[in-house]
C-alpha positions as CSV (number, residue, x, y, z in Angstrom):
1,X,77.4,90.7,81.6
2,X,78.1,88.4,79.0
3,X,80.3,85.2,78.6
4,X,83.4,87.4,76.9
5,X,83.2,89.4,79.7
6,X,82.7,87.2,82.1
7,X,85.7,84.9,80.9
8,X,87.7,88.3,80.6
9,X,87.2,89.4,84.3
10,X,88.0,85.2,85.6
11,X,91.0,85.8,83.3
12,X,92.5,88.9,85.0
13,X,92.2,88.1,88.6
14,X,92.8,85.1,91.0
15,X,90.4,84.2,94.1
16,X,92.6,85.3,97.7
17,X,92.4,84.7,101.2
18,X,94.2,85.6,104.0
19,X,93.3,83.4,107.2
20,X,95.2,84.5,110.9
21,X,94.6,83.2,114.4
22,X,95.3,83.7,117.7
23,X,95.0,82.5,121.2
24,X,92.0,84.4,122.3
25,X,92.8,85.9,126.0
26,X,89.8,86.8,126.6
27,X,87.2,84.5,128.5
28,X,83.3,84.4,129.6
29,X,83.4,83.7,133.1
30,X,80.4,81.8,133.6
31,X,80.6,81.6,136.7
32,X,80.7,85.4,137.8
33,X,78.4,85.6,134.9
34,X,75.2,83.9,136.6
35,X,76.2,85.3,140.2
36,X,76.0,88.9,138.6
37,X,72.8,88.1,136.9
38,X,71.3,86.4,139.8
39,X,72.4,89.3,141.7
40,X,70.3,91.9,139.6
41,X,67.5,89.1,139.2
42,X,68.1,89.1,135.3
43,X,68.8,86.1,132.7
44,X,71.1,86.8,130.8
45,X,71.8,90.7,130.9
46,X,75.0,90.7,132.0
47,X,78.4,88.5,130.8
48,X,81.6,88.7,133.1
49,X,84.5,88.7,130.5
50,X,88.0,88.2,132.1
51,X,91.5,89.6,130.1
52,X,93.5,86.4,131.4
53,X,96.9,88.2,130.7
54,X,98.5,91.6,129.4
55,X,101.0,90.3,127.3
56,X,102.4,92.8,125.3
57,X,103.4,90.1,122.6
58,X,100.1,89.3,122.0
59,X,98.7,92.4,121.7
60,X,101.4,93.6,119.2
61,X,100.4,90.4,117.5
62,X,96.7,90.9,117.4
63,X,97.7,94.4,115.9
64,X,99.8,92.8,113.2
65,X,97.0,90.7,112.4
66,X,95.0,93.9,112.0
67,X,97.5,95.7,109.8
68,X,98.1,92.9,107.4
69,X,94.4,92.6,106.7
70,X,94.3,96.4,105.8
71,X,97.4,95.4,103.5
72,X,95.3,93.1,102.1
73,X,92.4,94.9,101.4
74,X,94.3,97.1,100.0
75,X,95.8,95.1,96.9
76,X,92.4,93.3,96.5
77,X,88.9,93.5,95.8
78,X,86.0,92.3,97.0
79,X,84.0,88.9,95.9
80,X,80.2,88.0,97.8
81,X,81.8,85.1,99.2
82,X,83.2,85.6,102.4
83,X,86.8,84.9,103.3
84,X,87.8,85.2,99.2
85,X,88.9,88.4,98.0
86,X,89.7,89.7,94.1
87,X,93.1,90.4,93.2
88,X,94.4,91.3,89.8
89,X,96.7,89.0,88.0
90,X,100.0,89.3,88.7
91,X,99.5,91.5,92.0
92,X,99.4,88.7,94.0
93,X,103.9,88.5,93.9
94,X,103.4,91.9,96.1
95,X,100.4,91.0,97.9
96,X,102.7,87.6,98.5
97,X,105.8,89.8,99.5
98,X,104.4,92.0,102.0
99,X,102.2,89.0,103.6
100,X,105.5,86.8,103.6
101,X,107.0,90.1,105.7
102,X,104.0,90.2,108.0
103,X,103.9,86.4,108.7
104,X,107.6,86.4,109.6
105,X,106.8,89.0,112.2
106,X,103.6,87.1,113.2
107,X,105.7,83.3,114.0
108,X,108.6,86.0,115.8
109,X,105.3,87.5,118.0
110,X,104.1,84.0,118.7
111,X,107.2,82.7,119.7
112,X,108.0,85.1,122.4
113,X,104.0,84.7,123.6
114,X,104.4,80.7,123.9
115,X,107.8,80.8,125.7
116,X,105.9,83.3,128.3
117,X,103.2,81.0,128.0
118,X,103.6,79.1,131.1
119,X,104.7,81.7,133.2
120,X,101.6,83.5,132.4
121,X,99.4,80.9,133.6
122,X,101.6,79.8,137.1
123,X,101.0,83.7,137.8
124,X,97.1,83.5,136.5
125,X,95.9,82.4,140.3
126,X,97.0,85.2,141.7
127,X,96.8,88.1,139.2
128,X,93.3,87.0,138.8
129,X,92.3,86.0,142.0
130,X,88.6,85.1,142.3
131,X,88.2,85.3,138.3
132,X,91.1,82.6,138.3
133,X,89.5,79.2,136.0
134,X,91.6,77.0,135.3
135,X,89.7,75.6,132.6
136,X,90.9,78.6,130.8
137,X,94.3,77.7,130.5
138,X,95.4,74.9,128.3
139,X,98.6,73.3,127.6
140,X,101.0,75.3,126.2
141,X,100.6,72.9,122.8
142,X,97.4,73.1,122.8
143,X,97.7,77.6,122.8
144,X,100.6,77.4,120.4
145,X,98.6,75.6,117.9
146,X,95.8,78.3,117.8
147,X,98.2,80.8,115.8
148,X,98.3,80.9,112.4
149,X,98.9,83.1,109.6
150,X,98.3,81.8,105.8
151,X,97.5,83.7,102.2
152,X,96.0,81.2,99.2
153,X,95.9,82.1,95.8
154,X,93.3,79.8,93.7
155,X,92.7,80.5,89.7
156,X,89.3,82.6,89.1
157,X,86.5,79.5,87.8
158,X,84.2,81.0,84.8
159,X,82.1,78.1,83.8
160,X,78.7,77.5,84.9
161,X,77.5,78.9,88.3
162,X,80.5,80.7,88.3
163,X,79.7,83.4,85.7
164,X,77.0,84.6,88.1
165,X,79.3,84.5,91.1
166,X,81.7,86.8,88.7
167,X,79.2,88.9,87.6
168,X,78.2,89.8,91.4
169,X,81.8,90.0,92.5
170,X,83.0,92.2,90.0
171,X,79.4,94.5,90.6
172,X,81.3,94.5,94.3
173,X,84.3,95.1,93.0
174,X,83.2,98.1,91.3
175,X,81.3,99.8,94.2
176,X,84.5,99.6,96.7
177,X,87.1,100.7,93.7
178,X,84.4,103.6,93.2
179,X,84.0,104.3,97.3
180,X,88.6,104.5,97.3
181,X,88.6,106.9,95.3
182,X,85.6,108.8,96.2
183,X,86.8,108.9,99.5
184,X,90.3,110.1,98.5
185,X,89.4,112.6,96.3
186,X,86.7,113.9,99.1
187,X,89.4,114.2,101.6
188,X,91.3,116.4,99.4
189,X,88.5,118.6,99.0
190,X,87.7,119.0,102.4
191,X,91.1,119.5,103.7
192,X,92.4,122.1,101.1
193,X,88.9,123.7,101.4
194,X,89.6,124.5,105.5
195,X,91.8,126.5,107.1
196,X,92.9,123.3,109.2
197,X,96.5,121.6,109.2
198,X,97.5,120.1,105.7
199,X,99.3,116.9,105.5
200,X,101.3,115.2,102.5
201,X,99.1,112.3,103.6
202,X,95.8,113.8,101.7
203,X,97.9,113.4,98.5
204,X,99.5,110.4,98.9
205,X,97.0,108.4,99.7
206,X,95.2,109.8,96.7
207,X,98.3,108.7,94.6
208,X,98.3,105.2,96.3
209,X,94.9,104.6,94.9
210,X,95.3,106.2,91.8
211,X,98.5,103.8,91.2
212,X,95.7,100.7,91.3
213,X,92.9,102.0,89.8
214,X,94.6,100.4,86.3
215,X,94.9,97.1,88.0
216,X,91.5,97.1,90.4
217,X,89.0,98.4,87.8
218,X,88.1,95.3,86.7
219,X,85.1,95.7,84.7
220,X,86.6,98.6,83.0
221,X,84.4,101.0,84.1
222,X,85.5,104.2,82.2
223,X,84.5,107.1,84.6
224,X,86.9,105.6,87.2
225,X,89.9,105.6,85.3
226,X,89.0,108.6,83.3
227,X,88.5,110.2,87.2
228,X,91.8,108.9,88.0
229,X,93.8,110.8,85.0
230,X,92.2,113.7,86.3
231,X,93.2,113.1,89.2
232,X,96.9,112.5,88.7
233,X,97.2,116.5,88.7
234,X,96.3,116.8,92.3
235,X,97.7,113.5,93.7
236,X,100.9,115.2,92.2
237,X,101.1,117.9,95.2
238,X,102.5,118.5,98.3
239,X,101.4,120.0,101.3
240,X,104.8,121.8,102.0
241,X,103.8,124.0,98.9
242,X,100.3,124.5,99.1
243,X,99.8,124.5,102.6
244,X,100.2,128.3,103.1
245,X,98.5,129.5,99.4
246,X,95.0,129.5,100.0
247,X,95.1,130.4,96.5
248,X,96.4,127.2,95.6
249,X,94.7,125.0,98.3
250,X,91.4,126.6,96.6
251,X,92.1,125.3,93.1
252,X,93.4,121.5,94.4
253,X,89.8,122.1,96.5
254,X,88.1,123.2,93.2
255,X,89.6,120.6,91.1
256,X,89.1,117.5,93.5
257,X,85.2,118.2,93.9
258,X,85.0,119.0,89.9
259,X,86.2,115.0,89.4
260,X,84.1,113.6,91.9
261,X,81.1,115.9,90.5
262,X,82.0,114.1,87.1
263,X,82.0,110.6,88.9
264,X,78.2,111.4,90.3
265,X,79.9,111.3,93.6
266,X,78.4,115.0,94.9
């Protein structure tokens, strides 16, 4: 890759990272952990992990934390540094929208955990019995300030070092771009192909990724948005009015593998 192109990929995409954190309720006992292992006369073979509470605001939020991320992958690529994705310039105002929704659910979720907080651990002794440590359970400050939820969005450096940072990234970039829509135009295949249950889902999230491939295929590689112009025909369907034609289901079959069979993908 040369300099143009290196200072042409820096130019169309900004560095992002999305950082979350959470009270972790789950502990090593280590306690219960050397009496089991002494037990069975082994070293280390066995760790005692105690769920300190069932708080169904902290799951929900630990699920959020989940979702968001998959958001996030979504509208960005990858880079070969960890914690720093790829996203395309001028994405980042919807990548910033839908984190901005997910973090105001996030401090909501955190809220109602910390005001349960210290009912949680006066009932710990006796919900827990035996595995009860007390060690476990900090102040209620000190759990509050484990949450966090925060997106970044730096400028894409070109000069020096960087170019061969780029050059890997956007190598990255390109294999996961490729692997989307290989994967979307596969499930389409497979599906209308079987005699199994057809859902609108198998096209739309065919039409999801076709909508980015302008944006995500950073290094311009041709057979992926040549594959997803071929692809619009398909991603165009519904399952209400295929779903009984095998005729039809054969052709969206036919058609699906025929792109991914142009895309070296079969």
């Amino acid at each position: 890759m040369n300099t143009n192109q290196i200072a042409q990929i820096a130019a169309r995409v900004k560095l992002c990272a999305l950082n979350t954190g959470a009270w972790r309720a789950t502990r090593l006992h280590k306690n219960e952990t050397a009496l089991v292992n002494s037990n069975h006369h082994t070293v280390d073979a066995a760790k005692v992990h105690v769920r300190l509470t069932n708080s169904e605001a902290l799951a929900a939020l630990n699920k959020l934390h989940a979702e968001a991320y998959a958001a996030h992958k979504t509208l960005t690529l990858p880079s070969i540094q960890d914690g720093f994705r790829l996203i395309p310039a001028g994405r980042e105002l919807e990548h910033s929208a839908k984190m901005q929704s997910f973090a105001t659910r996030h401090n909501a979720l955190k809220d109602q955990f910390v005001a349960e907080y210290n009912a949680e651990k006066a009932t710990a002794p006796a919900r827990l019995n035996g595995l009860f440590d007390p060690a476990h359970w900090p102040d209620v400050a000190t759990v509050a300030a484990k949450f966090s939820f925060a997106t970044r969005y730096l400028p894409c450096p070109s000069d020096g070092a960087w170019g061969e940072w780029i050059t890997e990234s956007a190598r990255a970039a390109e294999d996961e771009l490729r692997e989307r829509l290989t994967e979307a135009l596969s499930r389409v295949a497979s599906r209308c192909a079987s005699d199994g249950k057809l859902y609108d889902t198998v096209f739309t999230n065919l039409a999801e990724v076709i909508e980015l491939v302008p944006d995500l295929n950073i290094t311009d590689a041709p057979e992926l948005q040549a594959a997803a112009n071929c692809a619009k025909e398909i991603a165009a369907l519904s399952a209400d009015t295929i779903r009984d034609s095998k005729v039809a289901r054969k052709e969206a079959a036919a058609k699906a593998a025929s792109i991914l069979a142009a895309m070296g993908a079969q």
